[in-house]
KOLMARVO-977737 format. One line per 3 residues: number of its first residue (from 1); their letters; for each residue y, z, x of N, C-alpha, C. Coordinates in steps of 0.2 Angstrom, whole numbers. Layout:
BEGIN
NUM> A> Y:Z:X:Y:Z:X:Y:Z:X  ...
This chain:
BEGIN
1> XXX> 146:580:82:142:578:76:142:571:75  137:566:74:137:558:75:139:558:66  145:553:67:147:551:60:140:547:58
4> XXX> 141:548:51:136:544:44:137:538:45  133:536:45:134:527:45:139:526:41  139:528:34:141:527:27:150:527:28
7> XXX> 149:531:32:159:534:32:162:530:37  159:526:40:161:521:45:165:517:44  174:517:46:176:512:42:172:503:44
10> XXX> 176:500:39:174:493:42:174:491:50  183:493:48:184:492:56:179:494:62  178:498:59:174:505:66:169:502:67
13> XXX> 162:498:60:158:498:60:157:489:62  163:484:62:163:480:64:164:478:74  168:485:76:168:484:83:162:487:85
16> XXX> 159:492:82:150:495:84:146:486:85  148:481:82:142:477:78:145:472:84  150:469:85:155:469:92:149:470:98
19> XXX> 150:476:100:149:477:106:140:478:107  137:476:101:129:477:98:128:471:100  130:467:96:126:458:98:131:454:101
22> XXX> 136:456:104:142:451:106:142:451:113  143:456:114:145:459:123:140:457:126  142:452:130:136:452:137:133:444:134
25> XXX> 132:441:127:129:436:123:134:430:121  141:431:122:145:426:123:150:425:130  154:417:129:156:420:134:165:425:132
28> XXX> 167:425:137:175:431:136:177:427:132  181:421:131:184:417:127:182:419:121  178:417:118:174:419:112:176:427:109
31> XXX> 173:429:114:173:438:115:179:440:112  186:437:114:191:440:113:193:438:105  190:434:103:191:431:96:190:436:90
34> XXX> 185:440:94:180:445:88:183:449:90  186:451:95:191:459:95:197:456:91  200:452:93:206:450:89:204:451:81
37> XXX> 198:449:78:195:451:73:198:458:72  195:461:73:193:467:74:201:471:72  207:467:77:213:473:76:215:468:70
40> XXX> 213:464:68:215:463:59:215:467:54  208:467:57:203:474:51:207:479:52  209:481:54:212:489:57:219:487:55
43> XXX> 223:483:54:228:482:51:230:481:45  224:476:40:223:474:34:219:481:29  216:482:35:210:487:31:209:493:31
46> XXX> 214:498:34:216:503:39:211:509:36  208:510:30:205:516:28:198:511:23  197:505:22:192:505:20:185:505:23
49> XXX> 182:510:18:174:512:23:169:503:21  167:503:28:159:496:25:156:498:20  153:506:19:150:506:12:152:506:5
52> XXX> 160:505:3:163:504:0:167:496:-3  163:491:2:165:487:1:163:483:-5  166:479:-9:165:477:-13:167:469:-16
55> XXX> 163:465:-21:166:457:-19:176:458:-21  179:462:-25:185:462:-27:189:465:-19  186:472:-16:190:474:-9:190:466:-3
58> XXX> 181:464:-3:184:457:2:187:453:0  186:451:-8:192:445:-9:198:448:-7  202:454:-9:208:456:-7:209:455:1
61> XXX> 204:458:3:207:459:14:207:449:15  203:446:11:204:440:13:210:437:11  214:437:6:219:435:2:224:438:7
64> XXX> 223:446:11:228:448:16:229:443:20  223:444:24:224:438:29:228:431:29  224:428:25:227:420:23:234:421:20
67> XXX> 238:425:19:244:426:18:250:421:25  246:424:31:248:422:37:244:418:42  240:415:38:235:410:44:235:403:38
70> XXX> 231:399:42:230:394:38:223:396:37  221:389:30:214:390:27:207:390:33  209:385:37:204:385:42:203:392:46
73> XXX> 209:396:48:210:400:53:207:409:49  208:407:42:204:412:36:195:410:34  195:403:38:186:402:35:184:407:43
76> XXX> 184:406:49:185:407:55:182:417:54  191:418:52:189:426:51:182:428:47  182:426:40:177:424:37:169:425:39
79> XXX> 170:420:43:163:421:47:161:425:51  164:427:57:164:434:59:163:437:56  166:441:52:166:448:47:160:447:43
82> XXX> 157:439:41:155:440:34:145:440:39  145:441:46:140:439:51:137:448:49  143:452:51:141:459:55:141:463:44
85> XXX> 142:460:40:141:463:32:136:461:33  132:455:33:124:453:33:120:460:36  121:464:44:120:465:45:118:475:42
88> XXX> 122:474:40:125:480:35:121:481:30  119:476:27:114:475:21:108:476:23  105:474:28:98:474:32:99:481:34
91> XXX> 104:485:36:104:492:38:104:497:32  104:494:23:105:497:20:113:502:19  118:499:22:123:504:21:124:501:13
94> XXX> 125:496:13:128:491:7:119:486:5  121:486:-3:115:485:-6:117:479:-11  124:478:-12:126:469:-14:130:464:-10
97> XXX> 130:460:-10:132:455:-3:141:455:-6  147:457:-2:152:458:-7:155:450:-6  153:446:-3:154:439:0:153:433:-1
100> XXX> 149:437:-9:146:431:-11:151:428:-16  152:420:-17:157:417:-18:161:418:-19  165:420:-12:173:419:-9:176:413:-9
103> XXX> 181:416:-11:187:410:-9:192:409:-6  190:404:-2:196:403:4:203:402:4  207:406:7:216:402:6:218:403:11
106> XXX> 224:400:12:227:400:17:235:396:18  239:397:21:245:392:19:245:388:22  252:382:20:250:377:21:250:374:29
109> XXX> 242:370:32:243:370:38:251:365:40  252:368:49:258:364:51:257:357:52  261:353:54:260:344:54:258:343:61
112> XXX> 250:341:63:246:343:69:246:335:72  243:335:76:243:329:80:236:324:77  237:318:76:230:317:75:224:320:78
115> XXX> 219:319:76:212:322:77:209:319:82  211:311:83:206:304:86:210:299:85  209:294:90:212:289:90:207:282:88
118> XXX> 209:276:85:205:274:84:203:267:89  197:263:91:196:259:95:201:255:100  206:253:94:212:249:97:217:252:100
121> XXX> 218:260:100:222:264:106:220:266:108  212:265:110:207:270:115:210:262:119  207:257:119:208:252:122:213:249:126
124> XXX> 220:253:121:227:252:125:228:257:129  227:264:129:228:268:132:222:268:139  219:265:139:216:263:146:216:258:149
127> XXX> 219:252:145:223:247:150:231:251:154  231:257:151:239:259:154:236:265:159  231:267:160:231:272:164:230:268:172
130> XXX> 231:274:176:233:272:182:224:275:187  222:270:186:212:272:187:214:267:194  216:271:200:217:268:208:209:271:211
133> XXX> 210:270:219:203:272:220:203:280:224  210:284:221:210:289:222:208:296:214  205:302:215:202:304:209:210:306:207
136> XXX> 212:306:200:217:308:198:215:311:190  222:312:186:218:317:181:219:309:174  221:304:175:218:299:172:210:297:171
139> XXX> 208:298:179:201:298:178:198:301:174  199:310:175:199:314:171:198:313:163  204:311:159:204:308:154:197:302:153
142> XXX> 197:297:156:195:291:155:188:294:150  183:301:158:176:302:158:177:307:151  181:310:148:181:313:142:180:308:134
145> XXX> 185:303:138:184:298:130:178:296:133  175:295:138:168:290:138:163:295:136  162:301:138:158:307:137:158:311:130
148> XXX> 164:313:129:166:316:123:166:326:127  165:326:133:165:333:137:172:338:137  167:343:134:175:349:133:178:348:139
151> XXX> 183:351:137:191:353:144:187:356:151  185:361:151:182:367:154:176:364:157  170:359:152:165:355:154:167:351:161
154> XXX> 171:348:159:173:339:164:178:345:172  180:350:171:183:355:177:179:355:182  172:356:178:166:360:182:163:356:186
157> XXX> 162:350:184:159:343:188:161:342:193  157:342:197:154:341:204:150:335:208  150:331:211:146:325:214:139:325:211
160> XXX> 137:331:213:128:331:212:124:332:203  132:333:198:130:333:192:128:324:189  131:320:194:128:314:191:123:311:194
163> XXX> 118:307:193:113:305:194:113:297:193  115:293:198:117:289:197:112:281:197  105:284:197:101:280:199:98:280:190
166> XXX> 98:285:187:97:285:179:101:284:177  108:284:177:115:286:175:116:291:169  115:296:173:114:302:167:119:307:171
169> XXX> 122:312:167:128:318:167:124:324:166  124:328:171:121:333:170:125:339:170  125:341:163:132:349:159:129:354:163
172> XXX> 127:359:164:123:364:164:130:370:167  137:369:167:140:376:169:149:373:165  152:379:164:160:377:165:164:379:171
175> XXX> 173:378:171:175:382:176:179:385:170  180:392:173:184:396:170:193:395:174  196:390:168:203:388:173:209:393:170
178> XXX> 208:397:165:212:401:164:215:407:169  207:408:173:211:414:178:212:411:183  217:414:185:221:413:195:217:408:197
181> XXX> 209:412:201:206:410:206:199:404:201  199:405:197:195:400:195:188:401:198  183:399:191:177:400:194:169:397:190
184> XXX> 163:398:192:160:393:187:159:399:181  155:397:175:156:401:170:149:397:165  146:399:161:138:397:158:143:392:152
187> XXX> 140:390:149:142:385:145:142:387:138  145:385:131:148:389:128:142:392:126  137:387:124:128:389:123:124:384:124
190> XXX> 118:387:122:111:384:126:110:377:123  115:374:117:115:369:117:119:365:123  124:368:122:129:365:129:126:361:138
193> XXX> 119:364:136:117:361:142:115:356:140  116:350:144:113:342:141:114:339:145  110:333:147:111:326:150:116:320:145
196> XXX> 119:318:146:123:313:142:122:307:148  121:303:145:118:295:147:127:292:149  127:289:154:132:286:154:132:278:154
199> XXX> 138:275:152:139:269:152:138:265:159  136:259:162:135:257:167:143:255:173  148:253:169:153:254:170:156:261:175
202> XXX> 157:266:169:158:272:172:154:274:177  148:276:177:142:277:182:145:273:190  145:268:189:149:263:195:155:264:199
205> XXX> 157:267:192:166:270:194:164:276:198  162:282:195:163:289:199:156:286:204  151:283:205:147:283:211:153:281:215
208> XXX> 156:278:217:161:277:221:168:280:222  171:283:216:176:288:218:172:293:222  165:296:220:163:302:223:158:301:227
211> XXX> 159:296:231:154:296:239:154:298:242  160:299:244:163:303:252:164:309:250  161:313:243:164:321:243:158:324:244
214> XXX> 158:330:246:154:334:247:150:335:238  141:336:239:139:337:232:142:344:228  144:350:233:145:352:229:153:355:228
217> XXX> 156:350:230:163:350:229:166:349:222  171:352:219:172:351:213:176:343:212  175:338:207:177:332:209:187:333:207
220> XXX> 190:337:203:195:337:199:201:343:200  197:348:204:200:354:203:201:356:210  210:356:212:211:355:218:216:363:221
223> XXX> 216:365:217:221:369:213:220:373:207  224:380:207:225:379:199:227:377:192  222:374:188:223:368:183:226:371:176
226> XXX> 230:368:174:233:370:169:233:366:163  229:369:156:230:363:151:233:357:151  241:362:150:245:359:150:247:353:152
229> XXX> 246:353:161:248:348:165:242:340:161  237:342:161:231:335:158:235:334:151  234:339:147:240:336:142:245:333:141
232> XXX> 250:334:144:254:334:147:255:325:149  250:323:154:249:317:158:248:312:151  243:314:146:240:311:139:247:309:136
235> XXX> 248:315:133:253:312:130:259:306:133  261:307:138:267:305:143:262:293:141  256:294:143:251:290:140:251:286:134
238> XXX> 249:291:130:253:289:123:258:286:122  263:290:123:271:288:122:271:280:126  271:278:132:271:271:136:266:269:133
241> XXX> 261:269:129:256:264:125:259:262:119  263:266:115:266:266:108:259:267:103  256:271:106:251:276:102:252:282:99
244> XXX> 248:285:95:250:293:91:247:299:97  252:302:100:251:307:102:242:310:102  241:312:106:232:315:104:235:322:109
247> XXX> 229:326:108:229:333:115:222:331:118  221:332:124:213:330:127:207:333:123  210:339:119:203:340:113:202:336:108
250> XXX> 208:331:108:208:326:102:203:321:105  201:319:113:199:313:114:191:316:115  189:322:113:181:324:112:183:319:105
253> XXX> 185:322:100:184:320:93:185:312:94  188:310:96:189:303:98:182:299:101  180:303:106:172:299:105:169:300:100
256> XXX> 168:306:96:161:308:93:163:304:87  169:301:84:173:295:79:170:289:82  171:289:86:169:281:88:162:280:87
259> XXX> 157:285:92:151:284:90:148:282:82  151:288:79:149:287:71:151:282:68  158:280:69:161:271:67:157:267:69
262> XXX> 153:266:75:147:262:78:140:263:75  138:268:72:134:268:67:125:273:71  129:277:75:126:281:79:125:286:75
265> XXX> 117:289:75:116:295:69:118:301:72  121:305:67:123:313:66:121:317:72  114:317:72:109:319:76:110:319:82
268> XXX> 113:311:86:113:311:91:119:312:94  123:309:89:131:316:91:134:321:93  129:326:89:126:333:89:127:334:97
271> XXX> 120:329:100:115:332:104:123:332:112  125:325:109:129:322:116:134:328:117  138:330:110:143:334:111:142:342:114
274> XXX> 135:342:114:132:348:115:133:355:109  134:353:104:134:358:98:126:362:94  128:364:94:121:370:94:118:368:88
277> XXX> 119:365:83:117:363:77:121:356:73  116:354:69:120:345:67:125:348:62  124:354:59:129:355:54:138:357:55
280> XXX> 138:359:62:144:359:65:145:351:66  143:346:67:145:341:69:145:339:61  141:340:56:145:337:50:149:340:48
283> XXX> 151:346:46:158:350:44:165:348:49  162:348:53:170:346:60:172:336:57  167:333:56:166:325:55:166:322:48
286> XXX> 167:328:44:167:328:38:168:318:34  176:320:35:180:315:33:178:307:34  176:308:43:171:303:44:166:301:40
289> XXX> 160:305:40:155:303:36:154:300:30  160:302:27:164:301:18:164:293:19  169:291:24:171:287:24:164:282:25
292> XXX> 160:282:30:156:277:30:151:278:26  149:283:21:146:284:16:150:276:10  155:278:10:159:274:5:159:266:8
295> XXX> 157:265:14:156:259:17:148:256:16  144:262:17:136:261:15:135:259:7  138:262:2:139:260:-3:142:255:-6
298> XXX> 146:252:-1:150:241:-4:144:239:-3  140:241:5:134:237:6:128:237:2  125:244:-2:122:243:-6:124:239:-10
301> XXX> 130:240:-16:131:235:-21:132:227:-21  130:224:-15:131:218:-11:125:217:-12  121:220:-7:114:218:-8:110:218:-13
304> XXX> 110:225:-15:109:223:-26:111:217:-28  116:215:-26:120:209:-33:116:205:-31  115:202:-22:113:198:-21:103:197:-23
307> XX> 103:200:-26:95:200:-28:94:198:-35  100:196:-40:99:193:-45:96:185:-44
């Protein structure tokens, strides 16, 4: 006999909504996010029904959680969960949203690596790298600060993704470097596919590292590649620059700072970084925007004065 909607625990009704809109629609990275959700719920929440939820039951499963995560790693859960209640509501199981104004907690995050580096250790750290006229994982590095391309992004790249006569980057796949054999993989999403315009400079540089390679040979991945080791090389960078430690996800952030310190709109950050929506580029940039909001307003009060 098919259980009642209504009797369904969260849990039970949150892997149903899982394997409903998820499976097959992201890629596995992602995928395994929302299952790890999921043995939370079953953890936290081991006997509460979806149709019994309520704004004091989710503040509490959230308060569980955030117990042991940081704030960021409780908004994260949050959203998941609070994706497949929306959907709940529209099914009729649940007939008040129990998620309306939540509060987030979390303990206190650990002491992280900077975010970004700013123009004057980008600039020492690429008078130190070692850019010979063989492809090495400095190169690697270099086309990340100059592109702002995920980890996974810059793997995938191949001869034939640049276009050297418009100088333009052509995203359109990843490489999956976590398993053994490695392989291509679609892109986190349909923003992800993008042209990124490149500098004249770089464009010069890889036309010439990657002349003699086959178009569709991969320019970087000779072997199986390991975060670690490009992190690894970064850091070791850092330290002989007497710069602050970064991770290669730092040097995406590191462009998309630079560009905004340069006075490049929100919008086109978005587009370069291949993020699905501007609003992820302003919640992740936050602090940024603050600040040159707080720069836009000296210049206001400047040009006001001056009009007396």
């Amino acid at each position: 006999m098919k259980k009642n909607r209504k009797n369904l625990l969260l849990s039970e009704y949150f892997l149903e909504w899982i394997e409903l809109y998820k499976v097959g629609a992201i890629r596995p990275i992602t995928l395994s996010k929302y299952y790890n959700s999921q043995k939370h719920l079953e953890h936290l929440a081991p006997n509460l029904k979806i149709a019994d939820l309520t704004r004091k039951s989710y503040q509490s499963l959230l308060n569980d959680f955030a117990l042991t995560h940081e704030k960021q790693t409780t908004m994260d859960f949050h959203h998941q969960i609070k994706s497949a209640i929306f959907d709940a509501m529209d099914e009729g199981i649940l007939t008040i949203n129990p998620t309306r104004k939540v509060v987030i907690k979390g303990i206190k995050p650990r002491n992280k690596r900077p975010r970004y580096l700013n123009q004057f250790e980008v600039q020492a750290l690429i008078r130190q790298m070692d850019l010979s006229e063989d492809i090495n994982w400095d190169w690697f590095i270099l086309l990340i600060i100059k592109t702002g391309l995920r980890f996974s992004e810059a793997l995938a790249l191949t001869p034939k993704d640049f276009d050297f006569t418009t100088q333009k980057l052509t995203i359109s796949k990843t490489w999956d470097y976590k398993s053994p054999k490695g392989s291509f993989q679609e892109t986190k999403n349909t923003s992800s596919k993008r042209k990124i315009q490149l500098d004249w400079q770089t464009a010069m540089q890889f036309s010439q590292l990657t002349r003699n390679m086959d178009n569709e040979t991969l320019i970087f991945v000779k072997k199986r590649v390991y975060n670690s080791t490009v992190n690894n090389r970064l850091q070791a960078l850092c330290q002989s620059t007497n710069i602050p430690k970064i991770s290669i996800h730092g040097l995406r952030h590191t462009h998309a700072s630079l560009l905004l310190f340069a006075g490049v709109s929100i919008a086109t950050v978005a587009r370069r970084l291949g993020h699905s929506s501007m609003s992820t580029t302003q919640e992740t940039y936050l602090h940024i925007i603050h600040e040159l909001e707080n720069q836009d307003n000296d210049k206001i009060m400047r040009h006001l004065s001056s009009l007396v």
